[in-house]
N, C-alpha and C positions, 0 to 999 in steps of 0.2 A: 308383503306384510299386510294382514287386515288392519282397517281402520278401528279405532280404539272407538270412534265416536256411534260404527255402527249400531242398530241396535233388534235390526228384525228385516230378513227383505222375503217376497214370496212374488208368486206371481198372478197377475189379476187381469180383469177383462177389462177395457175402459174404453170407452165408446167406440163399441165393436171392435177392438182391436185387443189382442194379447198384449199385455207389458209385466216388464219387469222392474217390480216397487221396492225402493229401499229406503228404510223409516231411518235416520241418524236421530244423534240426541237435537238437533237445530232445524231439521229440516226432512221435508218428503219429497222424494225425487224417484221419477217412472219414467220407461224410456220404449217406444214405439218401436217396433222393429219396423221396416219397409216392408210389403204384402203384394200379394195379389189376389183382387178381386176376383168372384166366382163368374162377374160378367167380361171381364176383361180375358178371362180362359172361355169362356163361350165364342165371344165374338175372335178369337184366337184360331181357334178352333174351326169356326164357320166360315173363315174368309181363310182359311189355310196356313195361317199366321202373319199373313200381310197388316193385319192390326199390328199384329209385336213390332214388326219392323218400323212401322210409324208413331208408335208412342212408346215404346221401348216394354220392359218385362214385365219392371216391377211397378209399381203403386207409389203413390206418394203419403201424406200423411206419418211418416216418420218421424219420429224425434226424442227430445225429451223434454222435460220440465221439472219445474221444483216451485216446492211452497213453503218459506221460513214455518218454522212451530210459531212465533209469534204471530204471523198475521190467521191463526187458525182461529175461529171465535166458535164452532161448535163441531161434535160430531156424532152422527146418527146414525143410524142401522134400521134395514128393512128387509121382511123375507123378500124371497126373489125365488119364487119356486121351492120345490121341495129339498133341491141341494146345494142352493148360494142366497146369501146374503148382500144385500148390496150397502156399504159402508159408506157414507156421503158425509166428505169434510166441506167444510163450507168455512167462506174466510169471509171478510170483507165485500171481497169485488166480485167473486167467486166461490163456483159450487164444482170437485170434481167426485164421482161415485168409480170406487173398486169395487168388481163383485167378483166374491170369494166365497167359497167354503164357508159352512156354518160355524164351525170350529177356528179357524181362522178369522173369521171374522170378530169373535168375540175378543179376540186375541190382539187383533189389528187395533180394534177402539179401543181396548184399554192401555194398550202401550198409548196411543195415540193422546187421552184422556190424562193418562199419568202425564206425561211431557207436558201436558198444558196447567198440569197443575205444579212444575218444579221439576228441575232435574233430578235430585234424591228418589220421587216416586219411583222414574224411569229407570234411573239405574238401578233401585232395588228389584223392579221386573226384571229387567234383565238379568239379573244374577240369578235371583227365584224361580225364573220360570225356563220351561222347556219347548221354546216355539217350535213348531212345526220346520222352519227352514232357516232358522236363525245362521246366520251364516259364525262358524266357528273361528274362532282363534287360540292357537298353542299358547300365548301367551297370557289372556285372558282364563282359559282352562287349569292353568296354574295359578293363576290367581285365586279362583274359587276353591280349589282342592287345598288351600293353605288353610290352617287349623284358624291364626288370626282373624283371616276373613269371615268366617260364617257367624258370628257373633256379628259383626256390622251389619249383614247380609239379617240376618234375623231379626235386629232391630228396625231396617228398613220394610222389610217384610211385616212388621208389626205397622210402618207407617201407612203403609197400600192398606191395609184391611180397614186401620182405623177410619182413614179416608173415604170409605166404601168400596175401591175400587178392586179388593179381592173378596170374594166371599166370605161365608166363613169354612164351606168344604176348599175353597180354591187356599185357604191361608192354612188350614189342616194339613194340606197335604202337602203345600210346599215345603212347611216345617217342617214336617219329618222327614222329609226328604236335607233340608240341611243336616239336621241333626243326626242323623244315618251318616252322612260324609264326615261327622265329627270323630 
């Protein structure tokens, strides 16, 4: 069963490494897969494998981590080439950058942004909107198809815009988009 608390995960670079981010309504949590370096297959390679055998396959750097939504005190965006963005939440003690997609990225801070301004923002995002990789739920999917909902749904929708955090083509379109399901 999906977690009810999710609210958007995708996948991002973060210090050189691939991970996979998943934004909840409380918190950010990415998680490092174990790799191997392009040097570590070199010197694999050049010594016949007798490297692999003394320091073993994979890489280190592994893992994961998390950062409460409260301890987040801003977040910003910068291009990063012609086709990522780099997303840099910054907390208190710390600074960590996803780089994503331009489209995603916009996407990433304003969930990100919402959550910091109140739970309501975030979860009328999420009902509104149509993330790129939002991870689905049956039960949730029925929630929004009920005729009840979308009147709530549209009022929160009214609150993201009032906010700033939807535009005015960004709160056009999702409108109609409830309103078409009505």
């Amino acid at each position: 069963m999906a977690d009810p608390d999710l609210l958007y995960s995708f996948t991002s670079h973060i210090a050189g490494k691939n991970a996979k981010v998943t934004i909840y309504r409380d918190r950010i949590e990415w998680d490092r897969p174990r790799g191997v370096s392009g040097a570590k297959v070199t010197a694999g390679i050049m010594t016949g494998g007798m490297s692999f055998l003394a320091t073993g396959f994979k890489g280190g750097k592994a893992g994961s981590e998390m950062i409460p939504v409260k301890n987040i005190s801003s977040v910003a965006t910068k291009r990063d080439g012609m086709l990522n963005t780099i997303v840099s939440v910054i907390t208190s003690g710390n600074s960590i950058d996803f780089r994503v997609s331009h489209a995603e990225a916009k996407q990433v801070r304003e969930i990100l942004n919402s959550l910091m301004l109140g739970d309501d923002a975030a979860r009328a995002y999420a009902v509104a909107s149509d993330p790129v990789a939002a991870a689905p739920s049956p039960a949730s999917a029925e929630t929004v198809a009920a005729p009840e909902d979308i009147p709530a749904a549209l009022q929160q929708l009214a609150v993201l815009h009032q906010s700033g955090i939807l535009t005015d083509d960004e709160f056009a379109t999702k409108k109609a988009e409830l309103l078409a399901r009505m």
